[in-house]
Each structure stands twice: as C-alpha cells, then as structure tokens.
VEXTIVO-370927 format. One record per atom (N, C-alpha, C): x, y, z; atom name. Coordinates in steps of 0.05 Angstrom, whole numbers, plus 5000, padded with zeros to 4 digits. Example, Ala and Ser with C-alpha at 12.3 -4.5 7.8 and 13.67 -1.06 7.14 Angstrom:
2
 east north   up atomo
 5264  4886 5156     N
 5246  4910 5156    CA
 5264  4934 5156     C
 5257  4955 5142     N
 5273  4979 5143    CA
 5258  5001 5157     C
//
This chain:
128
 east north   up atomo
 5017  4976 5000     N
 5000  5000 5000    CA
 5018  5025 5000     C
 5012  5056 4978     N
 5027  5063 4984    CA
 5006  5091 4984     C
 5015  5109 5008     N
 4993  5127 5016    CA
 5011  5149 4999     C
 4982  5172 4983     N
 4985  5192 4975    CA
 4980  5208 4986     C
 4994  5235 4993     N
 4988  5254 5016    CA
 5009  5283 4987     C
 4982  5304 4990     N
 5001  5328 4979    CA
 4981  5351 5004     C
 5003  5369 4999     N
 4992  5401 5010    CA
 4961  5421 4995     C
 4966  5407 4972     N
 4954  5425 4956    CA
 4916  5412 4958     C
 4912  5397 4973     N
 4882  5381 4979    CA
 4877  5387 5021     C
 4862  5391 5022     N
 4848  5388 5054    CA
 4859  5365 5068     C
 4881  5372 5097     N
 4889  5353 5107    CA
 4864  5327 5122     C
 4873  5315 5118     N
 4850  5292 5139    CA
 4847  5302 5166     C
 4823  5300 5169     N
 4811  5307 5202    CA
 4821  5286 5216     C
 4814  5264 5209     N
 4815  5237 5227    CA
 4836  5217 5215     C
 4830  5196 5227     N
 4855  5171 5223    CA
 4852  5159 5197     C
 4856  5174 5173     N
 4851  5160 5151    CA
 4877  5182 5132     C
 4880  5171 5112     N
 4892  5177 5077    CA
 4877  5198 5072     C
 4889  5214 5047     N
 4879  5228 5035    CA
 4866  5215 5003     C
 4886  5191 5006     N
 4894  5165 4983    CA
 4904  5153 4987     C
 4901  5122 4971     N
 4924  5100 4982    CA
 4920  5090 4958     C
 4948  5080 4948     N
 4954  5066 4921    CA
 4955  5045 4933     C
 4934  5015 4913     N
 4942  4996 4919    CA
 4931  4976 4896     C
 4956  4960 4883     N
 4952  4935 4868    CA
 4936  4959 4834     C
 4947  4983 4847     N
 4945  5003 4814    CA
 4913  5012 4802     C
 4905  5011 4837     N
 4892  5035 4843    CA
 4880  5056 4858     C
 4880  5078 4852     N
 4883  5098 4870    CA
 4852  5105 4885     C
 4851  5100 4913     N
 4837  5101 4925    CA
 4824  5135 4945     C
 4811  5150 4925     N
 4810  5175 4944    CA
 4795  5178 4958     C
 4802  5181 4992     N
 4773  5186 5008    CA
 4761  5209 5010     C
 4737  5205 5024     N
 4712  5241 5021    CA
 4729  5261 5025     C
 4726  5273 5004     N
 4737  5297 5006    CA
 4712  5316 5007     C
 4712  5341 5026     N
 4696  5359 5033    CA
 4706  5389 5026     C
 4681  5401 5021     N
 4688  5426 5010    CA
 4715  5449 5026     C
 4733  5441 5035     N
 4754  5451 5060    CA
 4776  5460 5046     C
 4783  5477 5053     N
 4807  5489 5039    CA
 4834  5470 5044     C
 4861  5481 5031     N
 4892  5457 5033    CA
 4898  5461 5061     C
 4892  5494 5075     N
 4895  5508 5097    CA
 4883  5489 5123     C
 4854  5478 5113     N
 4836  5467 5134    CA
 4811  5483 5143     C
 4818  5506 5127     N
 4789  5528 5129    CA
 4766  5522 5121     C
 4745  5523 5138     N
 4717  5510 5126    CA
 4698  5527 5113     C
 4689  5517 5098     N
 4673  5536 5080    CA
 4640  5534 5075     C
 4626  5525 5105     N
 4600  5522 5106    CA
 4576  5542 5098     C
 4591  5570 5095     N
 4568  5579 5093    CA
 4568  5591 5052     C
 4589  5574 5050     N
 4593  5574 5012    CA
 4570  5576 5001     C
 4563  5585 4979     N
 4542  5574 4962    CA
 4553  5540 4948     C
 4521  5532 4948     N
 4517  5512 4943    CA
 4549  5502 4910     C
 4549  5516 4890     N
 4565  5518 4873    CA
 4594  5522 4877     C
 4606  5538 4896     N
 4621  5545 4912    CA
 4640  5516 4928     C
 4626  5498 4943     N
 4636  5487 4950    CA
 4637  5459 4936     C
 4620  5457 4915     N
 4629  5432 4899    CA
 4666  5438 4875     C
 4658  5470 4874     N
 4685  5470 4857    CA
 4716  5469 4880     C
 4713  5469 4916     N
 4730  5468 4931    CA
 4737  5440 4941     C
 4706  5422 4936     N
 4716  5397 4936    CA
 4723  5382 4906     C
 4718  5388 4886     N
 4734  5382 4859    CA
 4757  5386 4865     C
 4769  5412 4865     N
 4796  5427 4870    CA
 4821  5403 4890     C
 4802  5395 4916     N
 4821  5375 4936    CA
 4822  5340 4913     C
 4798  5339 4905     N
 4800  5308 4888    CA
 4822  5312 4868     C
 4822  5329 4848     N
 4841  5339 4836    CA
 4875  5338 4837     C
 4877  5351 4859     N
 4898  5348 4863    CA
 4910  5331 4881     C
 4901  5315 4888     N
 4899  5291 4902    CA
 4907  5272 4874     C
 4893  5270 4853     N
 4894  5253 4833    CA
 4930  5260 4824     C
 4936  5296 4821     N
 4951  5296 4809    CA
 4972  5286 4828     C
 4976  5284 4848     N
 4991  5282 4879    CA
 5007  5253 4873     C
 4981  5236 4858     N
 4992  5208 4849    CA
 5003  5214 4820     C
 5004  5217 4811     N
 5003  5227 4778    CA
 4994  5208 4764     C
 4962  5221 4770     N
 4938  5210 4750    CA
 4928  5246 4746     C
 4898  5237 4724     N
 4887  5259 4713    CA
 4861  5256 4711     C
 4851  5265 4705     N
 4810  5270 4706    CA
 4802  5238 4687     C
 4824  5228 4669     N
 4821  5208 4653    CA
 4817  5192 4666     C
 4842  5187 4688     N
 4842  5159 4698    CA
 4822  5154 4719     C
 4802  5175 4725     N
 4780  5165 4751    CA
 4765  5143 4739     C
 4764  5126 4756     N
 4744  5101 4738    CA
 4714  5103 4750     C
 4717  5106 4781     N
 4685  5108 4793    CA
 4688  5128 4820     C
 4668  5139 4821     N
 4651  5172 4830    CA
 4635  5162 4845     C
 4640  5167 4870     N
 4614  5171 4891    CA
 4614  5202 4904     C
 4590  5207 4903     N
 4577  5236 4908    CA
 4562  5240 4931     C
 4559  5244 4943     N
 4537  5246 4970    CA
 4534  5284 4973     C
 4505  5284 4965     N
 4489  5315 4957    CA
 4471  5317 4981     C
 4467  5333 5000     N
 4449  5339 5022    CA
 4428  5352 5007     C
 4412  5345 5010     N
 4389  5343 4984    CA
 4393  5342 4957     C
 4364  5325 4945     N
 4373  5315 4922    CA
 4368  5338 4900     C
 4358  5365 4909     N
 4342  5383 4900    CA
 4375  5399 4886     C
 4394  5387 4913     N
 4422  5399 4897    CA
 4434  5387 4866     C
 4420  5359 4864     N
 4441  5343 4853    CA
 4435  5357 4817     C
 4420  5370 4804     N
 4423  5383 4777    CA
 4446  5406 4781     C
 4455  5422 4800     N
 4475  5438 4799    CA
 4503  5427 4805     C
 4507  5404 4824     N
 4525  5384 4822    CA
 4532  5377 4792     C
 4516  5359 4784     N
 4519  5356 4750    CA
 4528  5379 4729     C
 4522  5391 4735     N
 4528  5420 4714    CA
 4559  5417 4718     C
 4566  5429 4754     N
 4585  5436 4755    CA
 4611  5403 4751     C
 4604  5394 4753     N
 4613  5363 4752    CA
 4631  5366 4721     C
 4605  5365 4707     N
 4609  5361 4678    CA
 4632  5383 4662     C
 4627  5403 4674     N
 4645  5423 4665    CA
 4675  5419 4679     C
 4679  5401 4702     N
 4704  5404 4715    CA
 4719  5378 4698     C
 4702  5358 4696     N
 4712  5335 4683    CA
 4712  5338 4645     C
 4702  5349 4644     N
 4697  5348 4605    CA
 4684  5326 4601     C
 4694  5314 4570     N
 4683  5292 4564    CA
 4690  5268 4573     C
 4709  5274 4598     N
 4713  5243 4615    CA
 4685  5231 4624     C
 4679  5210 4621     N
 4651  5207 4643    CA
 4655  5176 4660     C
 4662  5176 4680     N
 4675  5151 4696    CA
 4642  5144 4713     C
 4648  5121 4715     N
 4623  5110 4728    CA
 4610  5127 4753     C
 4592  5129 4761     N
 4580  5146 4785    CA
 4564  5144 4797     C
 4562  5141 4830     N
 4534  5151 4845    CA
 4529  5168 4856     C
 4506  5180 4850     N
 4507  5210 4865    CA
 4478  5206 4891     C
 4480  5201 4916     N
 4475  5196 4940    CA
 4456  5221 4949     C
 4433  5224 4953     N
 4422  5243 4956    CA
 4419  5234 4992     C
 4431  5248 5013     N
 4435  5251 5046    CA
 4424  5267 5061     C
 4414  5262 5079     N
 4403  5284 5096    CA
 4418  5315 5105     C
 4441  5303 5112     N
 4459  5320 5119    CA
 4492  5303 5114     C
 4514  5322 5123     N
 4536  5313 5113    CA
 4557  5322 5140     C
 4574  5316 5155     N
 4603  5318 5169    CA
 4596  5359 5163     C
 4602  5370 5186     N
 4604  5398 5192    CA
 4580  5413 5177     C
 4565  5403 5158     N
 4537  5416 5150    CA
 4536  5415 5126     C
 4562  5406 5114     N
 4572  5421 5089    CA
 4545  5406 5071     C
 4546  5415 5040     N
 4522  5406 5028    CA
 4532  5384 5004     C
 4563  5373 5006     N
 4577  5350 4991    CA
 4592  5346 4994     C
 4605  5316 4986     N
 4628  5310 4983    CA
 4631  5279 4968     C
 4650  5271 4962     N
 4659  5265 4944    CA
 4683  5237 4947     C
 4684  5217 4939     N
 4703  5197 4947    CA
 4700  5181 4908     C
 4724  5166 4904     N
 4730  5161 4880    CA
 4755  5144 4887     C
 4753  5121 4854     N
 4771  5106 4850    CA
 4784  5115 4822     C
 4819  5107 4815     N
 4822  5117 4794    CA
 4842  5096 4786     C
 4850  5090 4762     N
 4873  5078 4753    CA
 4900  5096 4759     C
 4922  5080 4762     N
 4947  5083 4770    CA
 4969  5074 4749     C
 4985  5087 4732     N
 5000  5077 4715    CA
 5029  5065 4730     C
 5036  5080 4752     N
 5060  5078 4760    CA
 5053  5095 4784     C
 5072  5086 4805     N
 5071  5099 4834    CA
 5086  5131 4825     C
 5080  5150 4839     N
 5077  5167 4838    CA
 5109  5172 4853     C
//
C-alpha cells in the first residue's frame, strides 16, 4: 500500500489517507468542501463548495500522477437531492468529456453541514 498525501488538497481530520495506492489503484477518500489550509467553508454557496471539493480530488489525483482520465468510479453524497442538477452542471464542466462510472447519494445532511462530498477510485499507471 502506498499512501498519497500532497499540500495542495484538505488535510484529513481523522485517522485516515487522503489516498492509498494499491495493486494500481488509486483510492481517494471524502473529500469535503475545506480548503489545503483546513478552512471550512460552510456557509459557501451551494456551487462554491462543489468546485473546493473538485479542487482537493484533483489534486489529490495529480499528487499520484493520475488525471481527470484515469477516475474510473465517483461517489457523490448531495444533502438534498434538489442539489444534485447543479452538482451535475458543475461536475460536467470540471471533468469534460471524461465520464467515469458514478453515484450520486442524495443525504440528509453531511460531516460539519457542508452540502457534499465526494470519494473516488482511479487507475494508476506507476507509483507516483
């Protein structure tokens, strides 16, 4: 197992990875709308904090050196489902014409209030 950890994504609150390469693939956990700093950003607009949790998956991917290509599967968890057409918008524009498998989790609520977050698997060409 080999853990990915950069500056440039939201440190972990608790006893977990940011990522963990293993057997060549990259494992990213929830990432929440939180700044690299650890600054929280609850009272974001709804739009706002899906592009701060893209921003941590992101570079988390690049941290391993993968890219928006290599995500293979997308899990989403939206605190209401009433969010999940503005998720998609913004989704689709961050990824392009990549489209990797996905669930998008409509939740009551989410860890500090926030209104998403985000966990994903990706291919791994080579350890990083």
């Amino acid at each position: 197992m080999h853990i990915v950890t950069t500056e440039r994504a939201s440190p972990p609150a608790g006893h977990y990875s940011q990522a963990v390469i293993h057997q060549g693939s990259l494992h990213i956990s929830g990432q929440l709308p939180v700044s690299p700093d650890g600054r929280h950003h609850l009272d974001a607009p709804f739009t706002q904090q899906v592009g701060l949790m893209l921003d941590n998956l992101l570079a988390i991917l690049e941290a391993a050196g993968c890219s928006v290509e290599d995500l293979v599967k997308v899990t989403v968890y939206v605190a209401g489902v009433e969010h999940w057409p503005e998720f998609d918008r913004v989704y689709a524009q961050r990824l392009g014409n990549h489209r990797p498998a996905r669930v998008v989790v409509p939740v009551p609520e989410l860890h500090h209030g926030y209104l998403v977050e985000i966990e994903a698997l990706a291919q791994v060409s080579a350890l990083p």
